[in-house]
N, C-alpha and C positions, 0 to 999 in steps of 0.2 A: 490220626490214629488215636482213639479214646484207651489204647493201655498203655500211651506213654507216661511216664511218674509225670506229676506235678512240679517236682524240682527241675527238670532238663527243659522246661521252659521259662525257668526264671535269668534273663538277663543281666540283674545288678542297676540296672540304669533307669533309674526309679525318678520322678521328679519329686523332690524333697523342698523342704523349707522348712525352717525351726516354726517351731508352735507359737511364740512369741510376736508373730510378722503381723503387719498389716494386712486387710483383705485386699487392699491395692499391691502389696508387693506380692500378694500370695496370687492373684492373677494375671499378675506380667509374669510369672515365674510358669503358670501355667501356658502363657501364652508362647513364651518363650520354649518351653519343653513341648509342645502343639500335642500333649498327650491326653486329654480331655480330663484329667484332674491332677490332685497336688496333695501329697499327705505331709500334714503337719507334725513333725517327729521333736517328741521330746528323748533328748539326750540318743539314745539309738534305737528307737522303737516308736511306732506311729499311734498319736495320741488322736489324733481324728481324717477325716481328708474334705474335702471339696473339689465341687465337680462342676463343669458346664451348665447344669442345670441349675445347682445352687446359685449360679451367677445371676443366671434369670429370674430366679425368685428374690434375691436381693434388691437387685436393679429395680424388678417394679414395686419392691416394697419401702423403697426409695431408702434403704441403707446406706451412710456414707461409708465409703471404703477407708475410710482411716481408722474404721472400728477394730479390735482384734480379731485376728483369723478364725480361733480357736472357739472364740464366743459363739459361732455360725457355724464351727463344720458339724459332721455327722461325726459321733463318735461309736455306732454301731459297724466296729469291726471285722469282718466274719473270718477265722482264720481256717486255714488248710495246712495238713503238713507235707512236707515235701515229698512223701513216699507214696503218697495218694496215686491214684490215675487218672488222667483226666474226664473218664464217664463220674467219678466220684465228684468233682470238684463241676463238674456241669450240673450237677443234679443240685447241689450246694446253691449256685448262683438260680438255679428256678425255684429251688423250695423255697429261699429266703428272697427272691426279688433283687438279685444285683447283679452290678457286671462287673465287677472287681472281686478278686478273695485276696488277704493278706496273706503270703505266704512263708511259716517258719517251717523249723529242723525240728526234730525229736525234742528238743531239749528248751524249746521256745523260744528261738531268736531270730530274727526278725532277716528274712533273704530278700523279698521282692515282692511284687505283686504278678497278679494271673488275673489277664481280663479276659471277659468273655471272646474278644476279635481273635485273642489267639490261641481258645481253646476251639472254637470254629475253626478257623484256620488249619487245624490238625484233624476235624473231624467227618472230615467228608466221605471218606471210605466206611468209615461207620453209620452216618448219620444217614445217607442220602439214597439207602439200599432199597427203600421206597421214592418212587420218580413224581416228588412232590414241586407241583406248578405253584408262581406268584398268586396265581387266580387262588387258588384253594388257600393259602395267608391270609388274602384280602376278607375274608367272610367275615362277616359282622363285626367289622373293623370298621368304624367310622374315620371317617375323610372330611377332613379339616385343612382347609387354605385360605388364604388371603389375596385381593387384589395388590397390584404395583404402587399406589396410592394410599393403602392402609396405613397410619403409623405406626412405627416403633414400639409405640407403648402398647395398643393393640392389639400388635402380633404376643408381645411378651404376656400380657394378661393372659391372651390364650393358651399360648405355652404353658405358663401356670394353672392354668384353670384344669384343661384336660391333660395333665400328665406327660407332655408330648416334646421331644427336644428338636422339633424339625417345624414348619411350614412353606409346601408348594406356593407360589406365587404365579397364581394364572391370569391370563387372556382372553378370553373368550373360549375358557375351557382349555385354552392350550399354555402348559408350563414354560414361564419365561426368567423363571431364579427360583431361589431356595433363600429360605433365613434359617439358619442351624444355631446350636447354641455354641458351635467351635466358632462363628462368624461374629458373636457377639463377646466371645473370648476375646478373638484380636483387633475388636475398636474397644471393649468396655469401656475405655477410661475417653473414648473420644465422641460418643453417640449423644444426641438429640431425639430422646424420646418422640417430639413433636414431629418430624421427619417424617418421610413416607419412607417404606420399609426401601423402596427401588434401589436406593442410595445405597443400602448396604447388603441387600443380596448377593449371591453367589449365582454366577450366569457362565456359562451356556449350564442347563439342567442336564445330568448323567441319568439315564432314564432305562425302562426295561419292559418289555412288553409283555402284559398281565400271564400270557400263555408261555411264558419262556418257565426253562426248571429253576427252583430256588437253588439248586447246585449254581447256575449259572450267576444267580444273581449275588452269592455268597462271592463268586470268583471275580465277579465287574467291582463288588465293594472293597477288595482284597488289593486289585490291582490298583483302583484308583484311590484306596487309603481313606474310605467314607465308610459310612457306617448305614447310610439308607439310600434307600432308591424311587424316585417316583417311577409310578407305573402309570402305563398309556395303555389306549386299544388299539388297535389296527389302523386307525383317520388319526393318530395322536392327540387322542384328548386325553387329559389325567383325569383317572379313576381311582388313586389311590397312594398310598408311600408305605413299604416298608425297611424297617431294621434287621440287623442282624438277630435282634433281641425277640423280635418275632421268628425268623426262621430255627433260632434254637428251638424256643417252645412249640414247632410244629414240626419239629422232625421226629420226634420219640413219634413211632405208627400209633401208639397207644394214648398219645398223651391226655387227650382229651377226655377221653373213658376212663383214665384213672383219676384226671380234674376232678369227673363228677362224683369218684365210688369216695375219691378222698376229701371233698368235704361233705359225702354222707354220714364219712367216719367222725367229720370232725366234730359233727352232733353231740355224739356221743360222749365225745370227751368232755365235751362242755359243759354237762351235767358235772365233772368231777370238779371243776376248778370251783377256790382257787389254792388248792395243795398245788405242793411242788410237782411239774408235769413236764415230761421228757418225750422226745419225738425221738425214734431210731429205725438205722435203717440197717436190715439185715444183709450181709453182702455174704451171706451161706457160712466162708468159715468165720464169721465174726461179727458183731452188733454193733455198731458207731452209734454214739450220740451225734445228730443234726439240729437237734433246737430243742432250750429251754424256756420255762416262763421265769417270769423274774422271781418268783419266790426260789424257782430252786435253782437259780443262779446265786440269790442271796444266801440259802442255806450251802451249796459245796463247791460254788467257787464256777466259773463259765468252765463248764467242760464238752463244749463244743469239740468234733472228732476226735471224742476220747472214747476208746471200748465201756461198755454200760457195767462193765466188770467193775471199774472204778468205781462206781456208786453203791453197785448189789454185791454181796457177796459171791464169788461164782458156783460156790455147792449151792447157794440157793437160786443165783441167776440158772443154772441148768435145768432144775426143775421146773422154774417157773417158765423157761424158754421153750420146753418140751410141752408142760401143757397148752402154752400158747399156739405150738404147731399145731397141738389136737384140737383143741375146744375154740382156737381164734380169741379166749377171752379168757382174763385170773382177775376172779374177784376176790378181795379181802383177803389176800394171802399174805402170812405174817413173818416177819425174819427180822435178826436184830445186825446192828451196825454199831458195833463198840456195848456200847452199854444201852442204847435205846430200841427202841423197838418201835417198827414201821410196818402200817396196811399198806399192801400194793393192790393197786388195780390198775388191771391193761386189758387192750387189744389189739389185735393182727388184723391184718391187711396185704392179699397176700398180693404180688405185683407181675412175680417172672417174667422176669427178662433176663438177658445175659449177664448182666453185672449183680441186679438188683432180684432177692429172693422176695422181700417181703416189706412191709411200714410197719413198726411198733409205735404204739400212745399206752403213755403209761402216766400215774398217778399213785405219790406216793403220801401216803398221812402217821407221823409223827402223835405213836399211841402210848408212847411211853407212860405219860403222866395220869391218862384216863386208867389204863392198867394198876397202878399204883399208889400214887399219893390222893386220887380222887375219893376213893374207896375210903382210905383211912381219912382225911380232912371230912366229909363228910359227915362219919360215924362218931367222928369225937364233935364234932359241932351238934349233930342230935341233942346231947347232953344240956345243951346249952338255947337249945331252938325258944323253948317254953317264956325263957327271960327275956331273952331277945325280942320275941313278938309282943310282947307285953310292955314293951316301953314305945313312948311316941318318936324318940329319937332313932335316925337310922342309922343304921349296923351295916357295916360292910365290911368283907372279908377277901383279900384277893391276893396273888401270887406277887411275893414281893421282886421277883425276876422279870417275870412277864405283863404285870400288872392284868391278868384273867382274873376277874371277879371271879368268886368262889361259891357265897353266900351271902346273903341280903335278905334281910326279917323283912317284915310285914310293912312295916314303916317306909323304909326306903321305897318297898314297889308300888305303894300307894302314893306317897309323893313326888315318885320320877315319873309315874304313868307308864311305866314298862310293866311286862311280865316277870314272874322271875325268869323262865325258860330265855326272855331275851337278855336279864342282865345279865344271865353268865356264859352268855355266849360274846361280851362286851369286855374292856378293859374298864380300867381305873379311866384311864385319856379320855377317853370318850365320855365320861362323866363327868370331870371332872374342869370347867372351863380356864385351861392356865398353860400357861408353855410345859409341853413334855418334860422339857430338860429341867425346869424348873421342879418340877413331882419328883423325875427321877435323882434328883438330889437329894430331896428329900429324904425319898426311900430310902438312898443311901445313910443319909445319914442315923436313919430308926433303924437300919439293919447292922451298919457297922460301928458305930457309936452309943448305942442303945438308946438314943435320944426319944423324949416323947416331943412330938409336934403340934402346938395350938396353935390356930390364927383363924381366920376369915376366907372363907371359899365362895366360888360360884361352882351349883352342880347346874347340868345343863337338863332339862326333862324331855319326855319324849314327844313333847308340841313346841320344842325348839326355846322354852322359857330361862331367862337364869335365876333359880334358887339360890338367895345368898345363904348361906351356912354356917355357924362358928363349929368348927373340928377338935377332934382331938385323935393323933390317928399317932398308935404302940405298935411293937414287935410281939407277936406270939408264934409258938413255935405246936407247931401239930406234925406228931412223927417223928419228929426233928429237923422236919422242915419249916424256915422262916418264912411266914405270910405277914401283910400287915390288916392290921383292925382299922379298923375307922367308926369314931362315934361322931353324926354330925345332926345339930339339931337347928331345924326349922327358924331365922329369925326373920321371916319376910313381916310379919307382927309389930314387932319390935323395931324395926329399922322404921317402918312406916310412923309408927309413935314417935321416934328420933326424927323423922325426917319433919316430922309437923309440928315437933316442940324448936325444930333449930327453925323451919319457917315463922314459928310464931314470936321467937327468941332477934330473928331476920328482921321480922316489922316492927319490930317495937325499940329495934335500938335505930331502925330509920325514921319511927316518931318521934322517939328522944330527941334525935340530930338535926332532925325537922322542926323542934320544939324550941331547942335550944336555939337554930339558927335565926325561927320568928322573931323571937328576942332581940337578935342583934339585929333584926331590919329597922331600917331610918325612915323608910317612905313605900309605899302603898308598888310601884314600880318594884322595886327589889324585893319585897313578899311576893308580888304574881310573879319573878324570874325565879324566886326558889320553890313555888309550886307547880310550876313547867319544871323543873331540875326532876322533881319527884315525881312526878306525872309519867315525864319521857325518858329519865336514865335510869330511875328505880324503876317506878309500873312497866313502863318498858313501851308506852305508846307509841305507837309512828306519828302521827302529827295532835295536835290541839290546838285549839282556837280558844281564847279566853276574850270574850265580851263584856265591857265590863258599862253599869248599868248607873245612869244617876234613879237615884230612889226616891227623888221628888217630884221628877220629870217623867219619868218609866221611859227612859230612852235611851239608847247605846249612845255612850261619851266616848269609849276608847273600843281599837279591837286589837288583840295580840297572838302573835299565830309561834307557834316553836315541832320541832321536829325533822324530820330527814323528807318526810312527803308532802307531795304537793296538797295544800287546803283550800276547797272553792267556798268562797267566804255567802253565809247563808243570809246575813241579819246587813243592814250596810249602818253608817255613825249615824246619829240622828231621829233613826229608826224608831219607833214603840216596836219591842219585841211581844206582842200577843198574841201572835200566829206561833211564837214556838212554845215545844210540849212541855216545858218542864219551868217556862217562866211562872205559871202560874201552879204549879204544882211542885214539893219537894220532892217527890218521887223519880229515880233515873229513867232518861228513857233508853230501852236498853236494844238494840239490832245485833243477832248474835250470827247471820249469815247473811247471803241476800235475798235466800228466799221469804225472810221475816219480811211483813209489816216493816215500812220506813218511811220518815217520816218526810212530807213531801216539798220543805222547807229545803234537805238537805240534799250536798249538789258534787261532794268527794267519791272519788272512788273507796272501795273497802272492801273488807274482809269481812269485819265488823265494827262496830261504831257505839258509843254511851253519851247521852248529854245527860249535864245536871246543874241545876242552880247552889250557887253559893247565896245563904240567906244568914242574913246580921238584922237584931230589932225585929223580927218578922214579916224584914224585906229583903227582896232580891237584888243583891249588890254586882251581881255578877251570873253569868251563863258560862257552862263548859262543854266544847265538844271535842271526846276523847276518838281517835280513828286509831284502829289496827287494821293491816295486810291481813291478819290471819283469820279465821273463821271460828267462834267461840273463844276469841279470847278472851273476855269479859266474864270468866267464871264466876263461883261464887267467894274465891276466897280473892281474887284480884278485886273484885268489884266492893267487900268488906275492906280491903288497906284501902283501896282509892275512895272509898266515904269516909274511913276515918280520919285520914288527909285533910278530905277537903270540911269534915265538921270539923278540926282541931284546926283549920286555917280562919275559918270565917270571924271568930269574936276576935285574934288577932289582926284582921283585915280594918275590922271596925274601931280598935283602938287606935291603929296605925290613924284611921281616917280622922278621927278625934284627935289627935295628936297635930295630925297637919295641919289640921282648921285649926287649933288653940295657936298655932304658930303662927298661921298667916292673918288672924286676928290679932296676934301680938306686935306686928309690924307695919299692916294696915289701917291707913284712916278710915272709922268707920262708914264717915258721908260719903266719902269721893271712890274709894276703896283703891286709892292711892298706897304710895309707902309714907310711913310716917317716919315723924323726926327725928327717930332713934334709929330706925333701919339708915336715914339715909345717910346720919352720924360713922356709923358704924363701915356702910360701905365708902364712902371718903375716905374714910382712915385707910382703908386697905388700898382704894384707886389711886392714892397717892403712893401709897408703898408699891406699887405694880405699875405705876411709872416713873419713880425714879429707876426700878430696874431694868426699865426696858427701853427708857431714855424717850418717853411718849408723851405727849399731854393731850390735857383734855378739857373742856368748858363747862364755867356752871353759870348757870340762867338763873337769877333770882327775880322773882315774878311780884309782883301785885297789883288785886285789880281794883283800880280807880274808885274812888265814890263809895265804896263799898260799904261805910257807915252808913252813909245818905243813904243807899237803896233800902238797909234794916230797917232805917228809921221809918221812914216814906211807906215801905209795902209790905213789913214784916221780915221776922225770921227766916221763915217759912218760903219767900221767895227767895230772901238772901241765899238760902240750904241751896236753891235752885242754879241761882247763878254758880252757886262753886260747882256746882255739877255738870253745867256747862262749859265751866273753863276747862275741870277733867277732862274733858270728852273732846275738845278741840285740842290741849296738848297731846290725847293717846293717836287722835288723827292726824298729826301733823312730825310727832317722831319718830321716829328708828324705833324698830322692836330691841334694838339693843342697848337704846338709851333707858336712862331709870330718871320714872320721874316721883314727886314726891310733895304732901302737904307740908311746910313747914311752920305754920299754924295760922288760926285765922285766916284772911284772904292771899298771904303769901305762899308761893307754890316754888318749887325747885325740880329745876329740869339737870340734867347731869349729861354729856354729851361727850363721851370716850372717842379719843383720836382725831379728836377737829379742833380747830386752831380758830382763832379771833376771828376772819373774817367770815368763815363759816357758819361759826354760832352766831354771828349779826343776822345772818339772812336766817337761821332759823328761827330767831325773836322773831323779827315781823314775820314772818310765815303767820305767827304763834300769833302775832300783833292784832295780822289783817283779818286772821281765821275768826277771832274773836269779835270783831265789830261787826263782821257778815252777821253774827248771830242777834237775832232781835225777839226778847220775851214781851209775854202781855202780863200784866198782873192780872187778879181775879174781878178788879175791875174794867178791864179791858185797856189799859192805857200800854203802849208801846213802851218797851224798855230797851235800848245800847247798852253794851258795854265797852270798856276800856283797859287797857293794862300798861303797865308800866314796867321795865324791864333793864335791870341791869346787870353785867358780862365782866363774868373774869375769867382768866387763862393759867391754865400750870403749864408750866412755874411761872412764866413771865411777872403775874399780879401779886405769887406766896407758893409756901409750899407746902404751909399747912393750915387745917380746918378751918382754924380763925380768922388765919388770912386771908384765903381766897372771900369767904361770907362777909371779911368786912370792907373790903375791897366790892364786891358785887352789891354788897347795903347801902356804902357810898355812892354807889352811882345810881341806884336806884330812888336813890333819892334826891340826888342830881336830876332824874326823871321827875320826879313828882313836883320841886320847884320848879320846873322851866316849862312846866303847863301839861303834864301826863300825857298816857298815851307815844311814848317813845323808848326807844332802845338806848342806852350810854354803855358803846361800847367799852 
């Protein structure tokens, strides 16, 4: 019976959980109360709830349940009071879409809940006065099942997809389970998505044939405590499922016909948003509110079935309710509420039925200030228009409460590319690129403080650009009302200038640092690693190849690669580079995407790409190839620092190179190109101090070769020069790369042989011995020439432990050599 109250069906025996819970404990509590949701209740009143269906939208959106409750539930609470009837509290659950209402007392506290199964449950005398068949539900109700085999996850996608808290599981057209979402209530915490659904369906199917009455089918769902029904035909194939949720929506005789006239209506209303806008429903002696929009929930507070009396005044709610009877429509009708003053505008709808007279849509606009302060603001700013448009800087003027722009000169609507008509229909926020809260302090502070405000803004314009800005935004007072000014002038100019004087400021303290660093380089190596430093961590290159070039050979001597990407090497060591574009040109060659010209040498991936010669003397000492990911990154001010670079590297390159050569001339013999007597002086001294510390010895070979007068005498200088050149050439082939060997003047030579012991250095004499007799010269008169050497061996420490001693210990027997008929080793 739909006029029993609202309150004589609330129970008390609500399934609760603190708001603080788990979504795991908050669904074993559901499970456990088997009442199809759970409201979350801070202190004594319900702060959101969750339902069956929410379970399934979690599950497939793979939330862990240890998250908080309250973060997932729904906090759209619809209340009813308890004196209501139940045709009121049905019409509640179809306008708004649900099957729960929260239900308080007059005074708003919190008794129970009221779901739809058990305002059904009371409404069949009322509802079913028309002999409405399952068949007639079923219309243009799409039918959605799944086979026994489907997974878990699958059914649940569906579930979510279409809306739906149920899937038949059929056969061959014939129903052999159900997956509900009360079914996935009582495993949640124990399912396998991956599963086929069979495993946890609900079997044998409670079922109802299409032509039976929905009375009946209300009564099979009542008895068996379900909430839907598949539907069969005559041969039991399933054709369909419904809910209780549909049998509500198809019992009103009219329902449908008022679906379509009430969102004809809804048209209408649409045009008014977004003012504050109220949906009511007329029940003859008295108007309820049944829905707000958010704004005018945000202006007076949810007053959800509260009389409309609460919002309008009722001498002027009477009026406007009476012309609503007549005309069905109140346009722009004005009435004040406290001190402000409000345009209404509504429409009727009319409905009759036994409960229900009529549907109101109303829309209400807050005209106070258009009335009022617009008028005067305006009229004193006139005064002032003339100056205003006259300066390049913009003016803006707006509500220091609401931040509603006001007025805005000439200037401003030129540089935000707005109308004016659209600034002032805008805020301060909207212009203004910065946190709200951050303005509205501001504000605060200009309006209660009297503070004046400078600093540095962004405004945003109407192609989405940020204008930087320097401000200056005061309190002025029009009427007596506090607005704030704003003077803000254009510095995109000027930061642009700053921004190229700190770039230019940027490169030149990286040349300095570059400058200063050349200086402290020692060797030709550590200059090309700090023009890769500059190349790749200032320019910002991804990879470079630096080849570097002897200039009397025109050949690649070294190649050196640095950066994060991979570099396919173009030129190989050895190479004449003539084929590439920039050896014989100073010009860069410059590839600024891939659809340029490239040059067909080159084998990296890129973005874009630069090569260019490093040229010393007005030769090319070196080749550079620059690679960037990006496309155009080689502009023209990147490409200006990377040539000033690399011209402020090259005369240091070439000093660097002059420098090594005066070195290695200053320790080299010039004929043999040996180390001379002072280099090998010098490294003694240290090879003895680096093995007393390491407790190591080492060998020295004192050389000389036989005859050596006689051969000058006999065939010249000039062949003499040649023999020593031969003895070089047969020591460099017979030692260790890591032995040093050395002229010690005239025909004596010194071989130095780190971490070998006596008998060692024996066998590397003769090595040295026999290599040299192999060799046979002809003089320029063709006559055969041998040679011979003589060679004596001392040890550290065993022989000395220092200079003098090992040389004169290795002289002695060297000369032990030469008495006892040359051509021998004394070890």
């Amino acid at each position: 019976m739909l006029s029993l109250r609202v309150g004589e069906l609330v129970k008390g025996e609500e399934p609760l959980i603190s708001y603080e819970c788990s979504l795991r404990e908050a669904f074993e509590k559901m499970r456990e109360k088997g009442r199809g949701y759970i409201l979350l209740m801070r202190e004594k009143y319900p702060a959101g709830i969750l339902t069956e269906r929410d379970l399934i939208r979690l599950i497939e959106q793979g939330v862990s349940f240890e998250e908080r409750a309250i973060d997932y539930a729904s906090k759209r609470l619809i209340h009813v009071r308890d004196y209501r009837d139940l045709y009121y509290a049905l019409s509640l659950m179809v306008e708004n879409n649900i099957r729960r209402l929260v239900v308080v007392d007059k005074d708003g506290n919190f008794l129970g809940t009221l779901t739809m199964e058990e305002v059904l449950a009371q409404a069949e005398e009322d509802i079913f006065k028309k002999k409405l068949k399952v068949r007639e539900i079923l219309l243009d109700k799409e039918f959605v099942w799944v086979s026994a085999k489907t997974t878990l996850s699958e059914c649940l996608r569906l579930m979510k997809e279409k809306n739906i808290g149920a899937l038949p599981v059929l056969k061959e057209g014939m129903p052999v389970g159900i997956i509900t979402e009360r079914d996935i209530v009582k495993l949640f915490d124990r399912i396998n998505l991956s599963d086929p659904v069979e495993l946890y369906m609900s079997k044998p199917v409670i079922t109802i044939n299409e032509d039976a009455l929905a009375e009946l089918a209300l009564r099979i769902m009542e008895e068996n405590r379900i909430r839907r029904l598949v539907v069969v035909d005559d041969k039991g194939f399933a054709v369909g499922i419904i809910s209780n949720r549909d049998i509500a929506k198809n019992a009103y005789e009219s329902y449908w016909k008022f679906l379509e006239t009430k969102l004809r209506h809804a048209k209408d209303v649409l045009n008014l948003l977004p003012e504050p806008t109220f949906e009511v429903l007329d029940l003859f002696s008295s108007q309820v509110i049944v829905w707000m929009n958010a704004k005018a929930i945000e202006l007076f507070g949810s007053l959800i079935d509260h009389d409309i009396t609460e919002v309008i005044p009722a001498k002027d709610w009477s009026y406007i309710y009476s012309t609503l009877l007549k005309d069905r429509r109140v346009e722009r009708q004005r009435f004040n509420i406290g001190d402000k003053t409000y345009e209404l505008s509504a429409s009727y709808l009319f409905v009759e039925t036994e409960k229900v007279k009529g549907r109101i849509k109303l829309m209400l606009r807050d005209i106070t200030q258009d009335l009022h302060s617009q008028r005067i603001m305006e009229r004193e700013l006139s005064n002032y228009m003339r100056i205003m448009n006259s300066t390049e800087d913009m003016i803006i003027v707006y509500e220091s409460d609401s931040g509603k722009i006001k007025f805005v000169n000439r200037a401003a609507i030129r540089k935000l590319g707005y109308t004016e008509e659209e600034l002032k229909n805008m805020t301060i926020f909207q212009i203004v690129d910065a946190d709200p809260e951050f303005i509205r302090q501001n504000i605060q502070r200009i309006v209660r403080k009297d503070e004046v405000i400078r600093g540095r803004r962004f405004y945003k314009d109407s192609y989405g650009n940020r204008l930087p800005v320097d401000i200056t935004a005061t309190k002025v007072h029009m009427n007596s009302v506090p607005y704030i000014l704003i003077v803000a002038r254009d510095i995109s100019d000027r930061l642009k200038l700053e921004e190229e004087i700190e770039r230019k400021t940027r490169e030149l303290e990286n040349l300095h640092d570059f400058i200063l660093n050349l200086n402290r380089c020692s060797s030709e190596g550590e200059a090309y690693n700090l023009l890769a430093h500059m190349l790749v961590k200032v320019a910002g290159v991804d990879a470079l190849a630096i080849y570097r070039i002897n200039p009397s050979l025109n050949k690649v001597v070294d190649k050196l690669f640095y950066g994060s990407m991979e570099y396919a090497e173009c030129l190989e060591e050895g190479e004449e580079p003539s084929a590439c574009k920039v050896f014989q040109s100073a010009q860069p060659f410059l590839v600024r995407d891939k659809k340029a010209y490239s040059c067909p040498l080159f084998k990296s991936e890129y973005g874009s790409y630069m090569c260019m010669s490093v040229v010393s003397g007005g030769k090319t000492i070196a080749l550079l190839s620059m690679v960037s990911q990006k496309e155009d990154f080689f502009d023209r001010e990147k490409l200006d620092f990377i040539e000033n670079i690399v011209n402020t590297f090259a005369p240091f390159l070439s000093n660097l190179r002059l420098i090594e050569i005066n070195k290695e001339l200053s320790i080299r013999d010039p004929l043999t190109n040996l180390y001379n007597r002072r280099f090998i002086t010098e490294f003694l001294h240290k090879k003895i101090e680096e093995a007393k510390r390491t407790k190591s010895q080492f060998a020295l070979l004192l050389l000389d070769l036989d005859h050596f007068k006689k051969i000058n005498d006999t065939y010249g200088h000039q062949f003499g020069d040649l023999c020593l050149k031969v003895l070089s050439d047969v020591l460099r082939d017979t030692v260790r790369s890591m032995d040093i060997i050395g002229r010690w003047g005239g025909e004596e030579f010194v071989v130095i042989l780190p971490n070998t012991g006596r008998l060692e250095a024996v066998e590397v004499a003769n090595r040295i011995r026999e290599g040299l007799k192999k060799k046979l010269l002809y003089s320029d008169k063709g006559i055969p020439v041998s040679m011979t050497a003589s060679i004596g061996v001392a040890v550290f420490p065993e022989d000395g432990e220092t200079v003098d001693d090992l040389f004169k210990v290795a002289d002695d027997k060297l000369y032990l050599a030469k008495s006892e008929g040359r051509d021998m080793v004394i070890p």
